[in-house]
C-alpha angles and dihedrals in degrees: 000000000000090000089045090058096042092052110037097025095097099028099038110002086063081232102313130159102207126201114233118204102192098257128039110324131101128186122190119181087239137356129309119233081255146047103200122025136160111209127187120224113189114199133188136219123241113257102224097167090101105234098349119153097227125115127264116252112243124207126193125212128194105207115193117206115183123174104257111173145336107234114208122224086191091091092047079055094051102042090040080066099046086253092112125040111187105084117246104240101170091056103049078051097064097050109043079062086055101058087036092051099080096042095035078065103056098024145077097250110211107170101300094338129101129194148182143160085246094066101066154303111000107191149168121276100164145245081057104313136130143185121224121192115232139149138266119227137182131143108225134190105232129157092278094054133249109014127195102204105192121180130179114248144199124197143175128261147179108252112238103250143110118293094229082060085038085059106042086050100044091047085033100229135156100196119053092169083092128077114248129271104238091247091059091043096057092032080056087045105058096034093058098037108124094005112131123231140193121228100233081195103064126091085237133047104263128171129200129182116236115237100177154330141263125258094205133050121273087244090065104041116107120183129181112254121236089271094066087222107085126052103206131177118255085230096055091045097055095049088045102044101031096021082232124147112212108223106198101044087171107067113086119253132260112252121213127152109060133314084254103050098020118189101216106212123191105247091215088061083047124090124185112247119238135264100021119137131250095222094163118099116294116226123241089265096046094049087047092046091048089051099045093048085046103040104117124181109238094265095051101052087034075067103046092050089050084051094051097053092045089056104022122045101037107086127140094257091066088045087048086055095052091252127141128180114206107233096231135070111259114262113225145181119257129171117193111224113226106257109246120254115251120225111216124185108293092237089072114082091237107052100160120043122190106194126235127227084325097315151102138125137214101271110134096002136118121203113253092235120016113196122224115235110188097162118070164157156130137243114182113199096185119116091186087051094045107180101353092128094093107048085031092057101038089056084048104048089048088059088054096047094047094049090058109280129129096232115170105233089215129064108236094220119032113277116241143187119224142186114264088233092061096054092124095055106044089051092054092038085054093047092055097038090059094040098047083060089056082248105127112198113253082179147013117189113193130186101231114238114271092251110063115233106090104075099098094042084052095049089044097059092039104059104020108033098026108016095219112141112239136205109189119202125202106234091226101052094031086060098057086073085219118176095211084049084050099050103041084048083050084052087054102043087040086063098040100054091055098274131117127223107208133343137210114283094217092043093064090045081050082242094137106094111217098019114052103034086068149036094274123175113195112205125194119200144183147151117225116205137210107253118260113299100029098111101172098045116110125230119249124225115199118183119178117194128195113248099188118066126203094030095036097196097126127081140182128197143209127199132200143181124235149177116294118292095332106139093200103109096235104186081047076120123339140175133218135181113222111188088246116046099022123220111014126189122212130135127144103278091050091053085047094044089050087041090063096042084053084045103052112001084235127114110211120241092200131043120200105193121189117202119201127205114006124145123226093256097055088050093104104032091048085048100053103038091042099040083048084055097037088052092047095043080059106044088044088064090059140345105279091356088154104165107182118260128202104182118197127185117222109216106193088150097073126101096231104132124175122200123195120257096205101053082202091065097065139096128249099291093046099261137135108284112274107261091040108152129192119190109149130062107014085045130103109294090236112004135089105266148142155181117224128177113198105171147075109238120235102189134343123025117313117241121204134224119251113217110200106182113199109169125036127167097156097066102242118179133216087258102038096046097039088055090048086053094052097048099049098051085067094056105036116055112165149133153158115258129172120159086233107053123064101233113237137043129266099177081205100104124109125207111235121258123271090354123139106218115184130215101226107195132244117243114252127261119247112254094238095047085045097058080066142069082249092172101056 
């Protein structure tokens, strides 16, 4: 298409300068002297036979191009002016590809993303894998107008290099003269599917995308010639035909072609070709790698945003289209909310806390509410940390006791170290020990292996198989015997064995409105996901619910499994017929609905559901389909039982970013103060949104959380719910985690054609560990 442009725009385009989107669209900023042209591209193949004679390999090209529509920018006008309300998504369209035609030619185009190696740091993240630096763009309607919201960005590639070195770093070997393990083969199976790579081999420069890969070594691979006569070796044509001599006979061989017909390629005369992205899961150490070489403090990503819009954004297609982007970042108008005060047990000598920018620790405090824990012992599964349960327990059990809890000094059965391969067996021999003394375990704390790789295993038999409550240390943090370890690991166990560690002030004095004057139940919801490339994994919905009005501090959850990467809740409310009792009605809503009732013989009269992780375009469709559940979870409880319900979708996945004006007004890192609200500006032109930031930021820029409410029935305003928001995000800290899934939703995955993917259950969780916030 560039070509296309560069050759026929004075002659044919009548001077154009036509947007390409990538597909099938083309935008030009008037008409064209035709409606409907085929033009010819001819295109030719790069020589890389350095310095061969032969001649280079032409290709022709017929491109169509048919008048389709007119888009109008009147109704971006209009709505722009509060005249029109329904928002103008085709032209927005057009010219968010405007803004995206210049740099989607030069750059690597992920989403909305773009990278280069040109655009910053390109660095090493391991087994083959590298980051590249790159931008973020997307034009936005806000109440200022059109807004161009621009982020800097890191993602993941493939590493240009042969995919015998690819291999031998990815499976980490030093020796390839041997064949695969089949664990490396299929771990080298599923990292190179669908990647493209150049045949080193060839006299021009051809690429192929790998569809599989052999199960059999190369040295014993034989194919038909084209001939269909002879059956030759894949070795002894190589050596005939390109006088080359394979070196590592026993890897298997690259598959491209067609299952079918499959060309078997040597993966030592293959390179990887450059700029394609690693979309499979990244390891511990390559997510902490990518996050160490990309951590900015909040100026200095403040300038290389500034940077990327000077030298990036301005091009003469935009000019030609009547567009202009301001130089500078938008100035906007913020407020900080004051932080709540907390409320901690009155023994303790500070009973109330007000934090401080974001901040503040356990020191003189007790917790509201210390759970007892009776029942319970330690496995540590650490060989580098060989017997440190005992000392490392004793110190841990004394923080506990001493910030308010009832902790039996004693476990009740004897503490033991195991081997991490025996983590099966010595979870099943501790549950009936204890249970064969009539001591069921409240609580198991276990030192974590020192590889990572067991927790959810760990977690899995725990809470489903045996329902025992866990509390899993890392070895090399539990064995700094660090008070501040101790007691954030006190704050955890405290929760999980039924007891609260502080509540809201206001919501004891019944000073919160719309919360404490009534019967109010706050949900929290979300779908995880499997990471890119996992197509028979389900997704995983996750919904917490506070137990505890007014103070609304504990909380209970309920996990499911669903179909594949779908981010409607779907056991929001369900029915099911059982051949005895007939229909029966359940769903999570409805088991967190009756939890409360149980909890505190109260109905309530108003639901706050917070909705994590929905994009802009599933609003309507996760409204419609989750307040229908929520509305049928409650009437099937009883006839006309119709709480109100304001419902509000929490955005963390968005590029918005705000840096302080006054350098003097920041925390510690730099960052906007913890409690600082927008509202104003960069929101919706004409619905009920806002940016909060609630917390103090460690290292990095801070991003804050958007709030989109779309449904309210309880009249909240901007104030009242903003400060709700705020307060909340200092008692309830939790979250689903789990080393398989990416945490968070991005709504952007397809299910494959004509595949069947089915949605495998989660084992149930057993009833005690349920009645607890058992994931902290």
């Amino acid at each position: 298409m560039k070509q296309l442009i560069d050759v026929y725009k004075e002659s044919h385009l009548g001077r154009r300068c036509p947007a390409y989107d990538g597909r099938k669209s083309l935008y030009t900023a008037g008409p064209l002297p035709f409606e409907s042209k085929e033009l010819v591209i001819k295109l030719t193949e790069e020589d890389c036979s350095d310095g061969s004679s032969r001649p280079a390999k032409e290709r022709q090209f017929k491109v169509a191009i048919k008048l389709a529509s007119k888009p109008d920018l009147h109704y971006l006008r209009e709505f722009l002016s509060r005249r029109h309300f329904e928002c103008p998504q085709e032209a927005i369209q057009v010219l968010n590809v405007v803004l995206r035609a210049k740099p989607s030619q030069i750059y690597t185009e992920v989403g909305r993303s773009f990278f280069h190696t040109s655009l910053g740091p390109r660095g090493d993240l391991g087994n083959g894998i590298e980051y590249w630096s790159g931008y973020y763009q997307s034009l936005r309607l806000t109440q200022m107008g059109l807004s161009l919201n621009i982020d800097v960005s890191a993602r993941s590639f493939y590493e240009p290099i042969l995919v015998s070195e690819f291999v031998a770093n990815h499976c980490r070997l030093s020796n390839l003269s041997k064949p695969l393990s089949v664990q490396d083969h299929i771990k080298v199976k599923r990292a190179l599917r669908g990647v493209r790579v150049k045949l080193i081999y060839m006299i021009y420069a051809k690429t192929c995308k790998i569809i599989g890969v052999s199960r059999d070594p190369i040295s014993q691979l034989t194919f038909t010639l084209d001939d269909k006569r002879a059956n030759v070796s894949v070795i002894k044509y190589f050596r005939e035909k390109y006088n080359v001599v394979l070196k590592y006979p026993s890897l298997p061989a690259l598959q491209s072609g067609s299952q079918a017909r499959p060309v078997y390629l040597p993966m030592e005369l293959c390179s990887i070709v450059e700029g394609q992205r690693y979309t499979k899961k990244l390891n511990e150490q390559q997510v902490r790698s990518l996050l160490r070489a990309t951590c900015q403090r909040p100026n200095i990503r403040e300038g290389k945003m500034v940077q990327v819009n000077n030298f990036e954004v301005e091009e003469p297609i935009t000019k030609e289209f009547g567009m202009h982007v301001r130089k500078e970042l938008a100035l906007i108008d913020a407020r900080v909310l004051n932080p709540p005060a907390l409320k901690y047990h009155d023994t303790g000598r500070d009973k109330i806390v007000n934090p401080s920018c974001g901040q503040w620790n356990m020191i003189n405090k007790k917790m509201v509410n210390g759970g007892k824990v009776d029942f319970w012992t330690c496995v540590d599964f650490s060989s580098g940390y060989w017997n440190m349960s005992e000392d490392f327990c004793e110190e841990l059990v004394k923080m506990c006791n001493s910030k308010g809890m009832v902790f039996c000094r004693t476990p009740s059965i004897a503490m033991r170290s195991a081997r991490s391969d025996r983590i099966d067996q010595t979870l099943v021999d501790v549950y009936k020990e204890s249970a064969g003394l009539n001591k069921p375990l409240q609580l198991l704390i276990i030192i974590l292996p020192d590889q990572t790789g067991s927790y959810g295993k760990i977690k899995r038999i725990c809470e489903t198989e045996l329902g025992i409550v866990s509390q899993c240390c890392k070895p090399v943090q539990a064995s700094k015997f660090s008070n501040q370890y101790f007691e954030n690991v006190a704050l955890k166990i405290n929760a999980k064995v039924g007891g609260r560690n502080t509540v809201l002030n206001d919501a004891i004095l019944r000073r919160i409105p719309l919360v404490t004057d009534v019967p109010t139940i706050i949900f929290g919801a979300d779908v995880t996901h499997p990471p890119p490339g996992e197509d028979s994994s389900s997704s995983i919905a996750a919904v917490v619910a506070s137990m505890d009005w007014p103070e609304v501090t504990k909380y209970r959850g309920i996990v499911s499994a669903q179909t594949h990467r779908v981010e409607i809740i779907q056991d929001l409310y369900k029915q099911t017929k059982d051949p005895q009792k007939g229909l029966v009605e359940g769903g999570m809503v409805r088991e967190l609905l009756l939890a409360f009732f149980k909890s505190t013989r109260q109905k309530p009269s108003r639901i706050i559901f917070y909705r994590d992780g929905v994009s802009e375009g599933q609003f309507s469709q996760v409204l419609l389909y989750e307040m229908d559940a929520i509305r049928k979870a409650c009437s099937s409880l009883q006839e006309g039982y119709m709480p109100r319900v304001t419902f509000v979708v929490v955005q963390k996945r968005h590029h918005t970013r705000l840096f302080p004006t006054d350098r003097n007004k920041t925390d510690r890192s730099g960052n906007i103060l913890p409690g600082t609200v927008v509202d104003t500006s960069i929101c919706h032109p004409t619905e009920f949104d806002f940016y909060l930031n609630s917390h103090a930021g460690i290292q990095g820029t801070s991003k804050p959380t958007h709030y989109h409410v779309l449904f309210d029935e309880n009249g909240f305003t901007a104030d009242i719910l903003q400060v709700l928001t705020n307060s909340l995000c200092y008692t309830a800290r939790y979250y689903i985690e789990d080393e398989m899934l990416d945490n968070g939703s991005t709504g952007g995955g397809r299910k494959p054609k004509d595949k069947v993917v089915e949605v495998r259950q989660l084992p149930s969780i057993k009833d005690n560990v349920k009645e607890v916030m058992f994931y902290i």
